[in-house]
mmCIF file of the N, C-alpha and C atoms, coordinates in Angstrom:
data_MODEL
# 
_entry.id   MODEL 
# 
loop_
_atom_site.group_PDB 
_atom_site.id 
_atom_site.type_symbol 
_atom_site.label_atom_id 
_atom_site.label_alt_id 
_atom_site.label_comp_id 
_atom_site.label_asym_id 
_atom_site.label_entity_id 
_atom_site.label_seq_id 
_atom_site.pdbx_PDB_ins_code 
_atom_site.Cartn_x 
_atom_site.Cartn_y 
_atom_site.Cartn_z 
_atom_site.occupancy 
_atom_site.B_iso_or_equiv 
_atom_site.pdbx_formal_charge 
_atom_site.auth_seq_id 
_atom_site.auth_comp_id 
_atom_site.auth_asym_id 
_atom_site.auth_atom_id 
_atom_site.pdbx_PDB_model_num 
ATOM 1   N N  . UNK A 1 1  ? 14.667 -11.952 10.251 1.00 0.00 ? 1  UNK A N  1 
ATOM 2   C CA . UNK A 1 1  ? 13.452 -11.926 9.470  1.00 0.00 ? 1  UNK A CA 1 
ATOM 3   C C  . UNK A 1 1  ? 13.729 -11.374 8.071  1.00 0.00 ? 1  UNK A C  1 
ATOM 4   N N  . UNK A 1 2  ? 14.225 -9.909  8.048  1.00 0.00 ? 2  UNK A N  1 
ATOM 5   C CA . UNK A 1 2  ? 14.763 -9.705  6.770  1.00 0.00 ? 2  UNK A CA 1 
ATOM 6   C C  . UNK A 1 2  ? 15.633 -10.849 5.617  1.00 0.00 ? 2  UNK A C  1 
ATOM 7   N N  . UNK A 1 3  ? 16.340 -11.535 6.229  1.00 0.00 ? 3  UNK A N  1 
ATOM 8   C CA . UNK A 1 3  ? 17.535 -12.557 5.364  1.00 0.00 ? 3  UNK A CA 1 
ATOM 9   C C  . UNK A 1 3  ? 15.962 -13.615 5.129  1.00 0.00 ? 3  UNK A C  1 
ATOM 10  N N  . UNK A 1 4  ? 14.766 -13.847 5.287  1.00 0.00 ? 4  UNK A N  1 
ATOM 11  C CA . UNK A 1 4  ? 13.871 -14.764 4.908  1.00 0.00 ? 4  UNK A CA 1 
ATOM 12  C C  . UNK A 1 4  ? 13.311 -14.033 3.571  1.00 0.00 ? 4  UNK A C  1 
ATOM 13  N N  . UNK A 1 5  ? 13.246 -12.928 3.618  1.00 0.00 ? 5  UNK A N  1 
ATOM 14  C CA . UNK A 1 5  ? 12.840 -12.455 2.473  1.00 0.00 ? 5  UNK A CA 1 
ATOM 15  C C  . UNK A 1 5  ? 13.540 -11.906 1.038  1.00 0.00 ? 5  UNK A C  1 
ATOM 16  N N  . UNK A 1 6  ? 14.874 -12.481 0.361  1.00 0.00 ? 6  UNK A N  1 
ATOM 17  C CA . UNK A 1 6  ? 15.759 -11.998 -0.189 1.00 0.00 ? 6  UNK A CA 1 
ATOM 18  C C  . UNK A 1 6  ? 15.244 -11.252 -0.955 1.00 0.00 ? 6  UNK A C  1 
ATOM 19  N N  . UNK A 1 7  ? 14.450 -11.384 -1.809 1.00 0.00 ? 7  UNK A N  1 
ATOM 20  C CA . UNK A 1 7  ? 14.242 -11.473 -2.913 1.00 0.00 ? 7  UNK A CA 1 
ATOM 21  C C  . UNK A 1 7  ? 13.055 -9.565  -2.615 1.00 0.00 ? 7  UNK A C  1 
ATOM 22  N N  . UNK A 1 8  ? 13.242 -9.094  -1.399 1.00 0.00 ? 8  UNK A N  1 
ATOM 23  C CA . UNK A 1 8  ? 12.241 -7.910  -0.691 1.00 0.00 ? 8  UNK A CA 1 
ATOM 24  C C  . UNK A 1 8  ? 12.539 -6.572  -1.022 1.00 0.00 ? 8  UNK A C  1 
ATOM 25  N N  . UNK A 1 9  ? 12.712 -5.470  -1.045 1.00 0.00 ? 9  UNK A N  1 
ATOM 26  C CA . UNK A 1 9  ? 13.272 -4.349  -0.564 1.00 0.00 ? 9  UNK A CA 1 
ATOM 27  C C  . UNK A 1 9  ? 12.496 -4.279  0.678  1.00 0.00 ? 9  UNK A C  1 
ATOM 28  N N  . UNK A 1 10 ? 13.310 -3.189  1.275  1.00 0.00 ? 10 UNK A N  1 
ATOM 29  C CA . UNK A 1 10 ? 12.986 -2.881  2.705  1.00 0.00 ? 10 UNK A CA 1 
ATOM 30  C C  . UNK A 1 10 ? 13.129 -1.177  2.992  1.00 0.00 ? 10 UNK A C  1 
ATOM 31  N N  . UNK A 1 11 ? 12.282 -0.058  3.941  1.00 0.00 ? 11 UNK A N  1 
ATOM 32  C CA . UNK A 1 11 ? 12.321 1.071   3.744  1.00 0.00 ? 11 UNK A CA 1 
ATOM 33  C C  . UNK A 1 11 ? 12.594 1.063   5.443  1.00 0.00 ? 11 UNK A C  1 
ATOM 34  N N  . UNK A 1 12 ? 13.296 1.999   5.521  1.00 0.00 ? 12 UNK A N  1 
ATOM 35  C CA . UNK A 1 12 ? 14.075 2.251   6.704  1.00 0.00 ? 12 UNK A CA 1 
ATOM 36  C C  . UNK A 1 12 ? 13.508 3.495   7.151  1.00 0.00 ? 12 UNK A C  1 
ATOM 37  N N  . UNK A 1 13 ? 12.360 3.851   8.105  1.00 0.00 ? 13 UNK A N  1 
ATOM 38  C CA . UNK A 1 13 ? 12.041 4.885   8.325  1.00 0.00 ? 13 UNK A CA 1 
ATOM 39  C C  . UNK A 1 13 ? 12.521 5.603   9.597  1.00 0.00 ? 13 UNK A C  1 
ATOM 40  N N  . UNK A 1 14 ? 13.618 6.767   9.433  1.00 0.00 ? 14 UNK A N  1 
ATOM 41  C CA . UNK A 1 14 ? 13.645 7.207   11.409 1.00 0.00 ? 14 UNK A CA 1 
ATOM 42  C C  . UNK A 1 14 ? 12.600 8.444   11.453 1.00 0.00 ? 14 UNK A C  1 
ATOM 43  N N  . UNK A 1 15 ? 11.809 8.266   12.545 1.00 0.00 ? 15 UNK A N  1 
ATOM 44  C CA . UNK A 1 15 ? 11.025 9.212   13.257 1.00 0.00 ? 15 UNK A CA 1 
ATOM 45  C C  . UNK A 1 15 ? 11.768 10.050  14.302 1.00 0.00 ? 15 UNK A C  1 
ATOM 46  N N  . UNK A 1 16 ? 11.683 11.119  14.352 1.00 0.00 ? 16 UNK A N  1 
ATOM 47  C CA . UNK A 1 16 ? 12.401 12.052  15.933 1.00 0.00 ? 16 UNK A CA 1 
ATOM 48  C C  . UNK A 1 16 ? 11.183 12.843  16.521 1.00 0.00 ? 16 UNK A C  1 
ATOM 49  N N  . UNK A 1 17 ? 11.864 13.036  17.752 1.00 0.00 ? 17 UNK A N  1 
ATOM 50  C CA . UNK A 1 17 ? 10.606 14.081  18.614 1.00 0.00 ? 17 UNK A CA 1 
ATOM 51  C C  . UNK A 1 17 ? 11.130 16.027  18.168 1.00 0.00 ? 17 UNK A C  1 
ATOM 52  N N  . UNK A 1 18 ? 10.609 16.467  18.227 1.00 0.00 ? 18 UNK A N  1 
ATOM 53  C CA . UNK A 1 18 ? 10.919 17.891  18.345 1.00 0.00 ? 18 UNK A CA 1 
ATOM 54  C C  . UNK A 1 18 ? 11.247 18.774  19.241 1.00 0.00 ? 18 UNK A C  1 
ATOM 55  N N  . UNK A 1 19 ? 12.303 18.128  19.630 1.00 0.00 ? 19 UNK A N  1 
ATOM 56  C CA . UNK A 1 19 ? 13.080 18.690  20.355 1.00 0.00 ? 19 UNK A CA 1 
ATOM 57  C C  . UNK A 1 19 ? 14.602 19.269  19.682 1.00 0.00 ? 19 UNK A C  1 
ATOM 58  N N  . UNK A 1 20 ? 14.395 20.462  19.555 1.00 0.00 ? 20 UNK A N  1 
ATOM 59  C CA . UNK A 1 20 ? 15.860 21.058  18.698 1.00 0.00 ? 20 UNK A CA 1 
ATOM 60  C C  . UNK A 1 20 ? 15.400 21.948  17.727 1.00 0.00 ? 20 UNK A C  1 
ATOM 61  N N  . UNK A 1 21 ? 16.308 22.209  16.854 1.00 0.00 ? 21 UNK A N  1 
ATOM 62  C CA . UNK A 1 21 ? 16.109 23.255  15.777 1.00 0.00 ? 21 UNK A CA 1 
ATOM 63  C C  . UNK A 1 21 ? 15.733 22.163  14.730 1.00 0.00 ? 21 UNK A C  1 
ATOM 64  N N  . UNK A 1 22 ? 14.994 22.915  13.173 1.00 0.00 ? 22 UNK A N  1 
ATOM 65  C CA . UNK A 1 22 ? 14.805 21.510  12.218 1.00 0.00 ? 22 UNK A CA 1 
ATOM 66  C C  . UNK A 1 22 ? 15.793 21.119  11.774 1.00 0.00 ? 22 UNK A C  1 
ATOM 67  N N  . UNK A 1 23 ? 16.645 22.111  11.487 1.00 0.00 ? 23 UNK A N  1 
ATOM 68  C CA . UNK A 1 23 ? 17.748 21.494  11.252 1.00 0.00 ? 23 UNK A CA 1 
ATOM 69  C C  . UNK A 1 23 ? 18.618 20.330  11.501 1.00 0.00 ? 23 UNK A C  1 
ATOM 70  N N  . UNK A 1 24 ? 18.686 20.354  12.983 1.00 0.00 ? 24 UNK A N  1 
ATOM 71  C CA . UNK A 1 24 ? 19.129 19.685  13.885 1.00 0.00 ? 24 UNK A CA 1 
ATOM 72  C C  . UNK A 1 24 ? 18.648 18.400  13.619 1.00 0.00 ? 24 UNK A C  1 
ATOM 73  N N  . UNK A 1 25 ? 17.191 18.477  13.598 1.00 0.00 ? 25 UNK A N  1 
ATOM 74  C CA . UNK A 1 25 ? 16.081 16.946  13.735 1.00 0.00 ? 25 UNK A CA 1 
ATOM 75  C C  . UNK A 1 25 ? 16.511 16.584  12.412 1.00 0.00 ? 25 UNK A C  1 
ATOM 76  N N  . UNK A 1 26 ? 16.091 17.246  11.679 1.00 0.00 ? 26 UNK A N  1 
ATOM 77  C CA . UNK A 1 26 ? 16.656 16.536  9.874  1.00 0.00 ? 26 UNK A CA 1 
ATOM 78  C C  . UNK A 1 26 ? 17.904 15.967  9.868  1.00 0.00 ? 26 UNK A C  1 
ATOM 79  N N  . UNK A 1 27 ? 19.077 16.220  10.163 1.00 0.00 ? 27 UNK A N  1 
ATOM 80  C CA . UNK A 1 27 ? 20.261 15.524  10.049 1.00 0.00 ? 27 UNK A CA 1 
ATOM 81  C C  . UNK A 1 27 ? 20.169 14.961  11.242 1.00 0.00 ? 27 UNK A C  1 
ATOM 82  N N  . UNK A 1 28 ? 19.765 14.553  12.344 1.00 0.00 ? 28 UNK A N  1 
ATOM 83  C CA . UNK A 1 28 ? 20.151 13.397  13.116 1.00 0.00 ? 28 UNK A CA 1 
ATOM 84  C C  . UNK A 1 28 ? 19.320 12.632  12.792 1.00 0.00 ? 28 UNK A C  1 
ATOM 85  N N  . UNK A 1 29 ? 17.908 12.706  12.028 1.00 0.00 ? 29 UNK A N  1 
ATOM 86  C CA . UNK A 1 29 ? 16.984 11.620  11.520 1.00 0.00 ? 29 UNK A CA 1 
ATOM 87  C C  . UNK A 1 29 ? 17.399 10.982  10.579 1.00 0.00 ? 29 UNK A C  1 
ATOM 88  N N  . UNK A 1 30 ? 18.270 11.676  9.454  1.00 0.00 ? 30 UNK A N  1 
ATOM 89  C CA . UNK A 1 30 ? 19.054 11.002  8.410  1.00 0.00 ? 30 UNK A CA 1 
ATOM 90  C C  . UNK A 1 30 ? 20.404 10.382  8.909  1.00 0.00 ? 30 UNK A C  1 
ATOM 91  N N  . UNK A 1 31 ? 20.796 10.875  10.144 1.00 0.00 ? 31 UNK A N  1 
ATOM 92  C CA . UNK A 1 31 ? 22.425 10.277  10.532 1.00 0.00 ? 31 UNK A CA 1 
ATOM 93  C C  . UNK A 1 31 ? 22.143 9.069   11.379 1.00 0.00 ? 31 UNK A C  1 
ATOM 94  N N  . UNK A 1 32 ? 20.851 8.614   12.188 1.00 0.00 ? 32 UNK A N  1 
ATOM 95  C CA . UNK A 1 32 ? 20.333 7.521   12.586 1.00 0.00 ? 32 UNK A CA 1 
ATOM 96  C C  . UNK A 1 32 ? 19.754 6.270   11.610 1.00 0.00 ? 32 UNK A C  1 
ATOM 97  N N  . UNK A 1 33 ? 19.342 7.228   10.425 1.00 0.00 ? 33 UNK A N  1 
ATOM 98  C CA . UNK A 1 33 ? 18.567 6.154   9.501  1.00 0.00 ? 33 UNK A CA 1 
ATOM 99  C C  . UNK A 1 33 ? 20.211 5.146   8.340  1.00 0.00 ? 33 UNK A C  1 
ATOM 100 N N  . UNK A 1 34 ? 21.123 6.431   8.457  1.00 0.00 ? 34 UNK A N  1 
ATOM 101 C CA . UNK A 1 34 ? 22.422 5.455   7.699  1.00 0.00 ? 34 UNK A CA 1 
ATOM 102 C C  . UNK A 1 34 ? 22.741 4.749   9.120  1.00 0.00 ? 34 UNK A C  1 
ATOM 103 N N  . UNK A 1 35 ? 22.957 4.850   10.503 1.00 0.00 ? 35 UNK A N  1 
ATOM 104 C CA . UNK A 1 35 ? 23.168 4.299   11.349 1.00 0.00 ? 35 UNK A CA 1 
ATOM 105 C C  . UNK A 1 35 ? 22.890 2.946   11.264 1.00 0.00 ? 35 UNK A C  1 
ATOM 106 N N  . UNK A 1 36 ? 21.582 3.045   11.044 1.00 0.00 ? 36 UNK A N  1 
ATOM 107 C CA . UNK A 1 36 ? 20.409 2.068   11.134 1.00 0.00 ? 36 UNK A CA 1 
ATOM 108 C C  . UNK A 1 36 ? 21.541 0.713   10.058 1.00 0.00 ? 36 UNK A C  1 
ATOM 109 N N  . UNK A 1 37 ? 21.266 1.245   8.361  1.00 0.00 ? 37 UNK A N  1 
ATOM 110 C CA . UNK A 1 37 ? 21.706 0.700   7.550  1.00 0.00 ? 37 UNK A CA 1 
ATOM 111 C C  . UNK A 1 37 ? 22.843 0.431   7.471  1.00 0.00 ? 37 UNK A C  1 
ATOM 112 N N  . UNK A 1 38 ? 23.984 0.902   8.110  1.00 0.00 ? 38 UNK A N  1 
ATOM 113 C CA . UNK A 1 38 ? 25.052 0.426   8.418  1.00 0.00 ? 38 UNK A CA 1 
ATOM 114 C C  . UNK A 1 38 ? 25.558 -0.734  9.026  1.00 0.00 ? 38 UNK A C  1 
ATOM 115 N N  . UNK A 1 39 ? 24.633 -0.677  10.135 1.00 0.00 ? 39 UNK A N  1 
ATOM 116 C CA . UNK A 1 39 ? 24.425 -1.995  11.129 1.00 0.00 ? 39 UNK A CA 1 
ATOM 117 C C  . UNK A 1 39 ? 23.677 -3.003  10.162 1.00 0.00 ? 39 UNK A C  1 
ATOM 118 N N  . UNK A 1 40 ? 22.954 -2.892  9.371  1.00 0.00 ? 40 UNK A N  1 
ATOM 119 C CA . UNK A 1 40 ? 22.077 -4.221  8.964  1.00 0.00 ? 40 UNK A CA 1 
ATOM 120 C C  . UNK A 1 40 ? 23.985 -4.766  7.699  1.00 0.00 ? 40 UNK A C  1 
ATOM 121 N N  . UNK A 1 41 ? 24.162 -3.968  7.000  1.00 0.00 ? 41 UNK A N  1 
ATOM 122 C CA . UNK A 1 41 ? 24.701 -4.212  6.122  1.00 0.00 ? 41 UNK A CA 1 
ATOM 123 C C  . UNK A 1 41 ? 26.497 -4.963  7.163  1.00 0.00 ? 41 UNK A C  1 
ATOM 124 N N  . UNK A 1 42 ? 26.364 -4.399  8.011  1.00 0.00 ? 42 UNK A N  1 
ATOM 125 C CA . UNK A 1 42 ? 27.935 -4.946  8.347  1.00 0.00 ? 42 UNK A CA 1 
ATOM 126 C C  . UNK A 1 42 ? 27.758 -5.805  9.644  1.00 0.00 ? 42 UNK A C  1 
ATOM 127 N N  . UNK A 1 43 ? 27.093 -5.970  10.271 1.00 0.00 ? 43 UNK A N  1 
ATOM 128 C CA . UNK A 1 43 ? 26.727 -6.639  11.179 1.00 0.00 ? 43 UNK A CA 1 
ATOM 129 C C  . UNK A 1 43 ? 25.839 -8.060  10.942 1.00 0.00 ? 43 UNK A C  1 
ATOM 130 N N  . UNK A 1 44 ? 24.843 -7.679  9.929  1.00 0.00 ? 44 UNK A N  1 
ATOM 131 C CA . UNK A 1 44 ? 23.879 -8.564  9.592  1.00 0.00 ? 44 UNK A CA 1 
ATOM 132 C C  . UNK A 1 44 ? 24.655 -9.165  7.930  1.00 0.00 ? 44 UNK A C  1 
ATOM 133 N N  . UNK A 1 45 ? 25.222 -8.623  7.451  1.00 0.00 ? 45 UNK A N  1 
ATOM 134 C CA . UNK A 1 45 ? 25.833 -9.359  5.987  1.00 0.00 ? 45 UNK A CA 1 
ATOM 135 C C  . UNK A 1 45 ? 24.552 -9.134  4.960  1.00 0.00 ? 45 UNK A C  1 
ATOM 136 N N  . UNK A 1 46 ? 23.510 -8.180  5.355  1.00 0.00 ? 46 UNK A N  1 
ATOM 137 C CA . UNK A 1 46 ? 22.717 -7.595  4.264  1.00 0.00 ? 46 UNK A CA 1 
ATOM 138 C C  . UNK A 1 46 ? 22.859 -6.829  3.317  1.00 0.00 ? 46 UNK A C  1 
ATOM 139 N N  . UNK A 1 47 ? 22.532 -7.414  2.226  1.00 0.00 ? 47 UNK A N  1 
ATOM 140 C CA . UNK A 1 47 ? 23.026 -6.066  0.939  1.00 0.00 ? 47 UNK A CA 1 
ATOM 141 C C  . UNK A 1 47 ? 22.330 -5.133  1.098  1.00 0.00 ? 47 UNK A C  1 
ATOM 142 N N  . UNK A 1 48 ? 23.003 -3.713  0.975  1.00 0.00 ? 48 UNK A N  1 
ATOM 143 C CA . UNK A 1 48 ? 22.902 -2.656  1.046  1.00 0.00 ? 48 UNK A CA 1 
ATOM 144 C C  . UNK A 1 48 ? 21.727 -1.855  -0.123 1.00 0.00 ? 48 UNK A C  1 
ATOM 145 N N  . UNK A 1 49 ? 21.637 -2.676  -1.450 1.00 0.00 ? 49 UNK A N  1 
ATOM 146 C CA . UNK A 1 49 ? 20.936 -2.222  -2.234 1.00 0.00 ? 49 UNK A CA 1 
ATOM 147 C C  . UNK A 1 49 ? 19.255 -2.534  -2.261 1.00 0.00 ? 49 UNK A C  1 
ATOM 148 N N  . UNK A 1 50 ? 18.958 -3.422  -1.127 1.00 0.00 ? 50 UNK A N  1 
ATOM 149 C CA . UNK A 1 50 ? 17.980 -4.106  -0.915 1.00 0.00 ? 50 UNK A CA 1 
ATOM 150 C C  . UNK A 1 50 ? 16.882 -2.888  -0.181 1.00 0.00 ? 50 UNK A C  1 
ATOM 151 N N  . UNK A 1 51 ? 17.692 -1.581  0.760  1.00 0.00 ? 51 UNK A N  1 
ATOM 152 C CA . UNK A 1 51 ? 17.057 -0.781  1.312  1.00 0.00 ? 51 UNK A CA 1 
ATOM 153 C C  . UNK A 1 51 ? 17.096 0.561   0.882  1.00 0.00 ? 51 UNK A C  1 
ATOM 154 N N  . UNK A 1 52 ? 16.309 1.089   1.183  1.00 0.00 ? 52 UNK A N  1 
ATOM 155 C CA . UNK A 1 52 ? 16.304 2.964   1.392  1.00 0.00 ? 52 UNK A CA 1 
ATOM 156 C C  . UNK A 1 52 ? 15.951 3.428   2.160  1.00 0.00 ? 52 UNK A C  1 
ATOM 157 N N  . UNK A 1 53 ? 16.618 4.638   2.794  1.00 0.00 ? 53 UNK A N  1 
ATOM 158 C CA . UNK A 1 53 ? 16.523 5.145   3.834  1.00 0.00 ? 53 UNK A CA 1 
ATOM 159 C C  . UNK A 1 53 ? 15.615 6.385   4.047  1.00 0.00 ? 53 UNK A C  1 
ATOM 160 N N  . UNK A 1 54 ? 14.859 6.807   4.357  1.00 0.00 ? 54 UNK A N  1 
ATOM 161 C CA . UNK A 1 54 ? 14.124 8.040   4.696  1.00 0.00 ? 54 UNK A CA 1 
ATOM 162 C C  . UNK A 1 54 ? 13.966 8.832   6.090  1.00 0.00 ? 54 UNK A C  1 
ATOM 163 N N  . UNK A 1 55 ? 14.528 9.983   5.927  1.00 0.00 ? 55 UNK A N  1 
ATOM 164 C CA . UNK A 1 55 ? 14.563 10.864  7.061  1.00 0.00 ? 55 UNK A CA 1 
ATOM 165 C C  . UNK A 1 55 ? 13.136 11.317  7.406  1.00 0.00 ? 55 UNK A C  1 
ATOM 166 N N  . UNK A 1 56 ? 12.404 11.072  8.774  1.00 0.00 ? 56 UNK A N  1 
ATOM 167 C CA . UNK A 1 56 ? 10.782 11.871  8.211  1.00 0.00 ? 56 UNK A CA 1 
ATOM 168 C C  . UNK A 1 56 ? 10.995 12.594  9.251  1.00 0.00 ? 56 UNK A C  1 
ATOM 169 N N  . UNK A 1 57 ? 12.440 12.958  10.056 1.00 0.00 ? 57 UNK A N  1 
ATOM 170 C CA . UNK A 1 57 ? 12.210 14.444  11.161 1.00 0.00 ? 57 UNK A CA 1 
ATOM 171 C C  . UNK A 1 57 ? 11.416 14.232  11.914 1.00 0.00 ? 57 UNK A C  1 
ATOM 172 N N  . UNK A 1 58 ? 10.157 15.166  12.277 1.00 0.00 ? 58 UNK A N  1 
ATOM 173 C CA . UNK A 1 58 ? 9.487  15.361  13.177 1.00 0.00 ? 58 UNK A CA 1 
ATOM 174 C C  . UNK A 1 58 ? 8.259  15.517  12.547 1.00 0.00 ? 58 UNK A C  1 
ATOM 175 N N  . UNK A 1 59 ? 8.043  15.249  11.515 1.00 0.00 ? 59 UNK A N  1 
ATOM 176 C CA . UNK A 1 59 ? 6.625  15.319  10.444 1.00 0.00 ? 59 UNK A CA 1 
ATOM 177 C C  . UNK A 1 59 ? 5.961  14.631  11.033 1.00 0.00 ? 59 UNK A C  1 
ATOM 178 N N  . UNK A 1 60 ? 5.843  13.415  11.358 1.00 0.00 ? 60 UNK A N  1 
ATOM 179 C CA . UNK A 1 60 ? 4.820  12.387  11.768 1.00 0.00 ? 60 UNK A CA 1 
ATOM 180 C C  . UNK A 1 60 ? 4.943  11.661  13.605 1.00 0.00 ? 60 UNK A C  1 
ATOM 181 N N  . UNK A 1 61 ? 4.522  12.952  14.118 1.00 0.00 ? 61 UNK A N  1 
ATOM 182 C CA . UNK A 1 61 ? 4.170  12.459  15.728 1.00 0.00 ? 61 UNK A CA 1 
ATOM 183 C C  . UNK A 1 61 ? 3.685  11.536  15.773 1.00 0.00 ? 61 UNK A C  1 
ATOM 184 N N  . UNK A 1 62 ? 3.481  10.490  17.125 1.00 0.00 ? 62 UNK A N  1 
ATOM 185 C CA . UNK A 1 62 ? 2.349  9.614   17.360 1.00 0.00 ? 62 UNK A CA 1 
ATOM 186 C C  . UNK A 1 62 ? 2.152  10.069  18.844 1.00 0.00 ? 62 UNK A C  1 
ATOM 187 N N  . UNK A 1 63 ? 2.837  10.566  19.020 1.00 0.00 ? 63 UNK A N  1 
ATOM 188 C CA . UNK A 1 63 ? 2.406  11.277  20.554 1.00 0.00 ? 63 UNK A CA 1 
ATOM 189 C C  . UNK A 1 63 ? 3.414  12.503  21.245 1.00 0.00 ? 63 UNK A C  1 
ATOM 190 N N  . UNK A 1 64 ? 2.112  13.339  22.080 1.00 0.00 ? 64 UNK A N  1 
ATOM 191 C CA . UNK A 1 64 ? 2.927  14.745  22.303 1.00 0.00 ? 64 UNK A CA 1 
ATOM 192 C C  . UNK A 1 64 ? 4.357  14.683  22.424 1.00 0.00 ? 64 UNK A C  1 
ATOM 193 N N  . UNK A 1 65 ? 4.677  16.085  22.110 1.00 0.00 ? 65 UNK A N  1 
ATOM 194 C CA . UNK A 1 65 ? 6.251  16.921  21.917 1.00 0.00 ? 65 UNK A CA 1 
ATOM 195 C C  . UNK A 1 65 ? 6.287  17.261  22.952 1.00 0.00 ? 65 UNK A C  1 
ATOM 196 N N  . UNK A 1 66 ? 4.925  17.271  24.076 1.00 0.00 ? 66 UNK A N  1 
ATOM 197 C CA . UNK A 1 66 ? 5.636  18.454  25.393 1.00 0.00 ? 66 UNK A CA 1 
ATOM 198 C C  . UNK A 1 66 ? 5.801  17.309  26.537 1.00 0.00 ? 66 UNK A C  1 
ATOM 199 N N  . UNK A 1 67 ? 5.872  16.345  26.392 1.00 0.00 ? 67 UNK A N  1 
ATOM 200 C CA . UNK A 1 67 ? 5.934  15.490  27.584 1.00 0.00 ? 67 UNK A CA 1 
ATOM 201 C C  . UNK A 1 67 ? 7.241  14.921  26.861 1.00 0.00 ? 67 UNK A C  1 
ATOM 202 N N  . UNK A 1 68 ? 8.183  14.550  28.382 1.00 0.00 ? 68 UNK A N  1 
ATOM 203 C CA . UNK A 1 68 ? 9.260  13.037  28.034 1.00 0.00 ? 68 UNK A CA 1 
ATOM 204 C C  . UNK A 1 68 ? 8.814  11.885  27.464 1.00 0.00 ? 68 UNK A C  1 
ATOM 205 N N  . UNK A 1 69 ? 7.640  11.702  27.958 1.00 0.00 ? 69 UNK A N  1 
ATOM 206 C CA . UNK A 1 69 ? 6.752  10.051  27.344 1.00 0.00 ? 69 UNK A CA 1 
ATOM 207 C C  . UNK A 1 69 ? 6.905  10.132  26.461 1.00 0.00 ? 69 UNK A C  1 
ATOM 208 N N  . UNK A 1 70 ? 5.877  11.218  25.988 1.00 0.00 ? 70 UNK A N  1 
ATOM 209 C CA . UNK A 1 70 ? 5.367  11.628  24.705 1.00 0.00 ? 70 UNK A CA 1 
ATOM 210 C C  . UNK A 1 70 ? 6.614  11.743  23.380 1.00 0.00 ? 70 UNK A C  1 
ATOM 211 N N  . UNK A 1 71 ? 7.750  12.228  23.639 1.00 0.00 ? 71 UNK A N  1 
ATOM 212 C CA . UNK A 1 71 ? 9.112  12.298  22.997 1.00 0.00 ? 71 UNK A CA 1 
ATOM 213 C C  . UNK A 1 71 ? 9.581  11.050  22.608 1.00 0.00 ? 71 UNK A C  1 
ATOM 214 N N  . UNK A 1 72 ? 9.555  10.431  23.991 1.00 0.00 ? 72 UNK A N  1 
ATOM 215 C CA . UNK A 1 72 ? 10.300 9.108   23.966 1.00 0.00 ? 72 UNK A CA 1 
ATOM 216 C C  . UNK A 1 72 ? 9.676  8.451   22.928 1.00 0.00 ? 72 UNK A C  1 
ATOM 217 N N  . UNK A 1 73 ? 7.964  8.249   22.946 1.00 0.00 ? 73 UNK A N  1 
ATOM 218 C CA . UNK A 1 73 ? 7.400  7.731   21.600 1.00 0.00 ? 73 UNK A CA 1 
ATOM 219 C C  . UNK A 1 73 ? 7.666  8.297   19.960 1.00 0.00 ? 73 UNK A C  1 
ATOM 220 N N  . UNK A 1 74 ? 7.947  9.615   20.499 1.00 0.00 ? 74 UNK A N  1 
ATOM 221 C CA . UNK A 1 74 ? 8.249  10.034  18.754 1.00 0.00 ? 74 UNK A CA 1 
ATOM 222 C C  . UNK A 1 74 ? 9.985  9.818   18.459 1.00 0.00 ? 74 UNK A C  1 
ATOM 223 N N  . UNK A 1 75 ? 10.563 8.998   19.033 1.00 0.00 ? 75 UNK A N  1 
ATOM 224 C CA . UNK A 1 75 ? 11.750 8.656   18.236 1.00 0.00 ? 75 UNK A CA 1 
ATOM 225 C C  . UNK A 1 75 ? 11.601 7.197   18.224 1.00 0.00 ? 75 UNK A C  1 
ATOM 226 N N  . UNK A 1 76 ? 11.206 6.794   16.867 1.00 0.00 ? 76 UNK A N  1 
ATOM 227 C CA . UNK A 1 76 ? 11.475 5.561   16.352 1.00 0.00 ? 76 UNK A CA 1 
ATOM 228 C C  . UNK A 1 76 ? 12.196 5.335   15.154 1.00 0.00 ? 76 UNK A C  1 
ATOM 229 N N  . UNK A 1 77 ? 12.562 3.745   14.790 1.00 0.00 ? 77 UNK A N  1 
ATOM 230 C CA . UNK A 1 77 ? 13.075 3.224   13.625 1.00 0.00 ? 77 UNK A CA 1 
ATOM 231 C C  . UNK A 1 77 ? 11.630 2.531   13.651 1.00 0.00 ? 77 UNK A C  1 
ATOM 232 N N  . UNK A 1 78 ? 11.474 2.515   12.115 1.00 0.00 ? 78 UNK A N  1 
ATOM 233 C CA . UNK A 1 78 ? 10.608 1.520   11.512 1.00 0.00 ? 78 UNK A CA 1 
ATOM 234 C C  . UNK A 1 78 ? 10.908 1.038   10.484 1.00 0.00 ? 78 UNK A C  1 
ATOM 235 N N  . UNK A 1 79 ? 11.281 -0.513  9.967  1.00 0.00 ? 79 UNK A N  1 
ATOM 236 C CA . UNK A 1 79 ? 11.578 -1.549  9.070  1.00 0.00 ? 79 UNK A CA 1 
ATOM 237 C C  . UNK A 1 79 ? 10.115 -1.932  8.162  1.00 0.00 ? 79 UNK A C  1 
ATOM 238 N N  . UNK A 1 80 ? 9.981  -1.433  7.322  1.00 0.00 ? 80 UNK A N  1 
ATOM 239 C CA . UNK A 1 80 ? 8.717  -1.679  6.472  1.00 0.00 ? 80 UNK A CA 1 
ATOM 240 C C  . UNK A 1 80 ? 9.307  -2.390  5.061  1.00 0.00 ? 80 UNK A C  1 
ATOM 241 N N  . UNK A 1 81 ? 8.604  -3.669  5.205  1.00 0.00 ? 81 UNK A N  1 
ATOM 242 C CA . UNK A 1 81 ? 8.449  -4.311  3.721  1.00 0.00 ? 81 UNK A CA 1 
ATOM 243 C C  . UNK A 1 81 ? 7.465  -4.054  2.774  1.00 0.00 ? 81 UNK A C  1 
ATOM 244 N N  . UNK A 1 82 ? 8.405  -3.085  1.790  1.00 0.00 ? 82 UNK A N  1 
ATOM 245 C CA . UNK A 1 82 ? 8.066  -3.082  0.777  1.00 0.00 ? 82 UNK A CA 1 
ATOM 246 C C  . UNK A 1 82 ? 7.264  -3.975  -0.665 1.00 0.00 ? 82 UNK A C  1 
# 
């Protein structure tokens, strides 16, 4: 879907649950989000300058921290066209 839109930027958002120190959540949210972009760029043959990456930690829940469910929902990638 991305390679239909060349001409796009694209924002690479990772979400985490809070589980850990912030520390912790901040650099594995940023070490998933180059993850992320690594794979599009060497796997997919996407230019690299087309995206940016943003760490958002544990800032933006969509569902509880004290349940597994609830966790499992707060770690996402999200691909937003810009």
């Amino acid at each position: 879907m991305i390679k239909q839109f060349p001409d796009t930027r694209w924002r690479i958002e990772v979400h985490m649950d809070a589980f850990g120190s912030a520390r912790d959540i901040r650099t594995l949210s940023l070490e998933r989000a180059k993850a992320v972009l690594e794979y599009f760029v060497v796997f997919g043959g996407l230019d690299r300058r087309k995206f940016e990456i943003y760490s958002m930690g544990d800032n933006f829940p969509i569902a509880n921290n004290k349940t597994e469910e609830g966790r499992a929902k707060n770690r996402r990638v999200l691909i937003i066209k810009e």
